[in-house]
C-alpha positions in Angstrom: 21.6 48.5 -99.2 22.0 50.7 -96.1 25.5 52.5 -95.9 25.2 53.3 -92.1 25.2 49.3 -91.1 28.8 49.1 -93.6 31.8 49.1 -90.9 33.6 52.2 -92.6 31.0 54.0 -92.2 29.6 53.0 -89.1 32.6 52.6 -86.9 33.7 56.1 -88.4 30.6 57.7 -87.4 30.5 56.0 -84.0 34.0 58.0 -83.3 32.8 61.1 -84.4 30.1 61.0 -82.4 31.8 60.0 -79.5 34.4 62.7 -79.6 31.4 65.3 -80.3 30.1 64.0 -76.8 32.9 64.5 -75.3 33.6 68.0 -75.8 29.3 68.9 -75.0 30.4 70.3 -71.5 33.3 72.8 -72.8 30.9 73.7 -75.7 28.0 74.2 -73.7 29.9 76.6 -71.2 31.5 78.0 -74.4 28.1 79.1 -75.8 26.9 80.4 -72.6 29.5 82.4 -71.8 29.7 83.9 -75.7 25.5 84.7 -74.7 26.2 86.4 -71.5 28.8 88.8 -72.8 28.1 92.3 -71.5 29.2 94.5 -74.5 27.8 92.3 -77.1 30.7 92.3 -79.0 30.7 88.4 -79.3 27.5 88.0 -81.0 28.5 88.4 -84.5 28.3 85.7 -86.7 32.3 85.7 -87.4 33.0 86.0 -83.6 31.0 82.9 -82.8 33.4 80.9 -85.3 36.3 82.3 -83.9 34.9 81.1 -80.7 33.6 78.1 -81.4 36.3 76.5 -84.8 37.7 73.8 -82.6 34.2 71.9 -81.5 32.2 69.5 -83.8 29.3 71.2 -83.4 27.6 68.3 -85.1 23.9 67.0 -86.0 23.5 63.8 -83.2 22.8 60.4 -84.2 19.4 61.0 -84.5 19.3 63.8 -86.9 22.1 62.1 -89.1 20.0 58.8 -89.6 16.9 61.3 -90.0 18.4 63.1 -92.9 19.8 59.5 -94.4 16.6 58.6 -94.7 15.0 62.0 -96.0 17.7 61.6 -98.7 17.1 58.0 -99.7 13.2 58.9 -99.9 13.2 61.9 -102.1 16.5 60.3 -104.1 18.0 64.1 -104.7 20.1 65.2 -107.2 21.7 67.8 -105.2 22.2 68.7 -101.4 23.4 71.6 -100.3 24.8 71.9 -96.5 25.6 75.0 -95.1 28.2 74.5 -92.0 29.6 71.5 -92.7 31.9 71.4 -89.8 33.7 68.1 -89.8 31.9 66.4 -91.6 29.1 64.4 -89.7 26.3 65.3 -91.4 27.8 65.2 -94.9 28.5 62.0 -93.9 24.9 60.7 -93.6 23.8 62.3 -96.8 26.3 61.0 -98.6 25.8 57.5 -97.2 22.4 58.0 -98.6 23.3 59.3 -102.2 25.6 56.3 -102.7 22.7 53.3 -101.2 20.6 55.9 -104.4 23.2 55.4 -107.0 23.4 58.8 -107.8 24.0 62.5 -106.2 26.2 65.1 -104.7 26.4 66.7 -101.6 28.1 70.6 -101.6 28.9 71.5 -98.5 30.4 74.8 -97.1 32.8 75.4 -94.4 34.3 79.2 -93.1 37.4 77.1 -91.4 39.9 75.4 -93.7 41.3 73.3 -90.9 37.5 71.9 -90.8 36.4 71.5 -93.9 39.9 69.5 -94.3 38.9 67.3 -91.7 35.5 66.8 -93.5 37.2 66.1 -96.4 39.1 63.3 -94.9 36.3 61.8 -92.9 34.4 61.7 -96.1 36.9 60.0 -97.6 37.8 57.9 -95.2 34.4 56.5 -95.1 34.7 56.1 -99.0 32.0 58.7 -99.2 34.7 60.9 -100.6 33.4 61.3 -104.5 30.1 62.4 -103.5 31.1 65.7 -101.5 32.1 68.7 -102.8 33.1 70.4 -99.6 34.1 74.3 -100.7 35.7 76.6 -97.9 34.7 80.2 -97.4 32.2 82.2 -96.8 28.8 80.5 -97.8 27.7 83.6 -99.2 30.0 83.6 -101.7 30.7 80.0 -102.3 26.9 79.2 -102.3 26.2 81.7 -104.8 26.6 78.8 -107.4 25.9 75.4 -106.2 26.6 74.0 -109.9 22.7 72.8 -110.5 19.0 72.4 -109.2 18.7 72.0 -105.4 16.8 69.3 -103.5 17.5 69.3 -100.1 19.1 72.2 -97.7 20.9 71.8 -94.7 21.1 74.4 -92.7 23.3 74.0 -89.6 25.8 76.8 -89.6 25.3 80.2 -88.3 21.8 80.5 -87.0 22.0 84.3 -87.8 22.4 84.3 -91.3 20.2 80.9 -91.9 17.5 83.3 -94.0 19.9 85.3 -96.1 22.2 81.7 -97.3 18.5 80.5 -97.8 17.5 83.4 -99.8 20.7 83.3 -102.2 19.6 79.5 -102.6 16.3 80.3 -104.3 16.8 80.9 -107.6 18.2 77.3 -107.7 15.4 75.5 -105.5 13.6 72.9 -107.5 9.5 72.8 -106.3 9.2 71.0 -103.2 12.5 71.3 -101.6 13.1 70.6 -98.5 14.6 72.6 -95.7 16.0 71.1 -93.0 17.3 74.2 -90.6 18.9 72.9 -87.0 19.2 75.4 -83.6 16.2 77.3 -84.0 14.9 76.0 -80.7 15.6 79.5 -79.1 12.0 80.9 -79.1 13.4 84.4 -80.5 15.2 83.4 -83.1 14.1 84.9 -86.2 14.6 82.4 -88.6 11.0 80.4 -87.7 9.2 83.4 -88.5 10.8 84.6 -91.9 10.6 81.1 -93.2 6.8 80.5 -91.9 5.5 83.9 -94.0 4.1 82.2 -96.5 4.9 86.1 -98.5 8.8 84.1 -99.3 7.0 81.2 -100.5 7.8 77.7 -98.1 5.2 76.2 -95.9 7.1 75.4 -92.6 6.5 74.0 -89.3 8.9 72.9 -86.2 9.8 68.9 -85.9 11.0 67.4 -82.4 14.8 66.9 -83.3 17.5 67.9 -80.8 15.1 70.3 -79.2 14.2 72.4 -82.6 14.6 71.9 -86.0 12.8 73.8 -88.8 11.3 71.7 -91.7 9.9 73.5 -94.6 9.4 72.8 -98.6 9.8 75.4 -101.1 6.6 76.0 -102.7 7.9 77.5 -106.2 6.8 81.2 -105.9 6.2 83.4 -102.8 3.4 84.5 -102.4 3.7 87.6 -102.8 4.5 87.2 -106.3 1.4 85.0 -107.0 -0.4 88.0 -105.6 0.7 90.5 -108.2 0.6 88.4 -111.2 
């Protein structure tokens, strides 16, 4: 069975997508304009969401059909998405955990007005029951993601990708992936924390929408390993 091919789903998608393109130039001058600001003072992560709540800021067709297919090969139990925006990429995972049998995706979204929306669209698609879609702060709703983690999405807030990781550890199973998009910029500092193998993943950059980081939890950082 393949989800993405059944006309709820697809059709759905297709519009979302299509609206996303849409609004690409306004974003783009939006996020370049946030960059150049003189004082700075638009560079925290809570100003950038303030900036940027009304845009999709989605994965693109090519990273949602890439993480339907990471989920229907490692058949998770539990995927954890942080930004979930309006629902794209929960979406695709979730088309994925129903073509499994079995699974949920949480998700977590600052905006209410979004993770509404994300709501909808997941239920819309009849995807609905598979998504637990929790508003807030991730830090705080992410404390507890009710189980053992599989997969992580990462495709919020580039700036606090390594701290929502690090609450996430204790509930990692061995071998999780981490799927982190935006970290194309060359001094972001996400790459490097998640490369020392000291906080235990083994990580390397895949071609997807000009960076994505794709890592696996090894089980114990090294550094750990080191004084035992």
């Amino acid at each position: 069975m393949n989800s993405l091919a059944v006309p709820t789903v697809s059709e759905l998608l297709e519009r979302l997508h299509a609206e996303a393109d849409a609004q690409m130039p306004e974003l783009r001058s939006t996020i370049r304009a946030t960059r150049e600001a003189e004082d700075g003072s638009d560079q925290t992560p809570e100003a950038w969401y303030d900036k940027l709540q009304d845009f999709y800021l989605p994965v693109n067709r090519e990273q949602g059909r890439f993480l339907y297919q990471t989920v229907r090969a490692v058949r998770p139990e539990r995927v954890v998405e942080f930004g979930s925006s309006f629902g794209i990429s929960a979406i695709y995972i979730a088309a994925g955990l129903r073509d499994n049998g079995a699974g949920t995706v949480v998700g977590s979204e600052l905006i209410e007005q979004k993770a509404a929306t994300a709501r909808k669209n997941l239920a819309t698609a009849g995807l609905g029951d598979l998504a637990d879609i929790r508003t807030g702060d991730a830090r705080q709703t992410l404390k507890d993601p009710g189980g053992p983690v599989d997969i992580v999405l990462l495709d919020g807030g580039p700036a606090l990708y390594a701290e929502i990781l690090q609450l996430l550890i204790p509930n990692l199973r061995p071998g999780a992936l981490v799927i982190a998009d935006n970290v194309d910029d060359e001094d972001h500092p996400y790459p490097t924390w998640v490369r020392d193998p000291a906080h235990g993943f083994v990580s390397s950059s895949i071609t997807l929408k000009g960076g994505t980081e794709y890592s696996i939890w090894t089980g114990t950082p090294t550094e750990q390993v080191s004084r035992a």
